[in-house]
N, C-alpha and C positions, 0 to 999 in steps of 0.2 A: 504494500500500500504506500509503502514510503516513497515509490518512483511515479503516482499520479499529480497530472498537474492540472489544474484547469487554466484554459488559457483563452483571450479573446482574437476573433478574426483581425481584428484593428489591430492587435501588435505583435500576431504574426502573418502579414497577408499572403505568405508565399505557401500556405497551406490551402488555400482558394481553392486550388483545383482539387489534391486531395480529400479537401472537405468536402465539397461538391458531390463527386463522386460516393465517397462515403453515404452521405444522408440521401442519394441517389437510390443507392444501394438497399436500403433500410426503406424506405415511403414510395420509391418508384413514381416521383416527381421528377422530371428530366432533369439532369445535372447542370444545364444551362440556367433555368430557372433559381436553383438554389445560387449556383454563380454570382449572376444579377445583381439577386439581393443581397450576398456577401460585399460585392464592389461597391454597393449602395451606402454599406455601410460606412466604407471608406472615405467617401466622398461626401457625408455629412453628419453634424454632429448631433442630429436629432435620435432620440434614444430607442425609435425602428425604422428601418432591423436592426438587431444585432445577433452576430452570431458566438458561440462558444463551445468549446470543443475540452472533451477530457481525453489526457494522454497518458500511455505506459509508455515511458520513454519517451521515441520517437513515434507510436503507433495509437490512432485515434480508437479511441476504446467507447465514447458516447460523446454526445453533442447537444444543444440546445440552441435554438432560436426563438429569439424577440420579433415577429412577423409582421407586416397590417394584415394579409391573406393568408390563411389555414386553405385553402382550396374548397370551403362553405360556402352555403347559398347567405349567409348571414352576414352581409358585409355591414352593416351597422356597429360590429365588433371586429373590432381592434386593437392589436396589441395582442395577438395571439402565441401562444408556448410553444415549440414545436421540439420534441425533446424523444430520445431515441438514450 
């Protein structure tokens, strides 16, 4: 337990792609889409999205995201968890 790290997409963005793919992998949302909203979050400092990612080591072990869309017919809600 001692080598888990939580860590966010903003201060490591060279994980994009394999994040992406990751949570791809897991929800079978295109991996572009997750992309997107990762660079999204890069690019401003409102608090969604955000993404975050837990690591053994080097290797992404779970993640979570700060969303506006869940992929719901409920778009009145926002700020949605997306957490694997």
């Amino acid at each position: 337990m001692d080598n888990y790290k939580i860590i966010t997409i903003t201060n490591k963005p060279e994980l994009i792609e394999n994040a992406a793919v990751w949570f791809h992998d897991k929800w079978r949302v295109p991996a572009e889409e997750y992309r997107k909203s990762m660079e999204e979050s890069l690019e401003s400092a409102a608090p969604v999205p955000q993404w975050y990612l837990v690591m053994e080591d080097n290797r992404i072990i779970g993640g979570a995201g700060v969303i506006q869309n869940d992929f719901h017919k409920r778009k009145d809600m926002d700020g949605n968890t997306c957490v694997w």
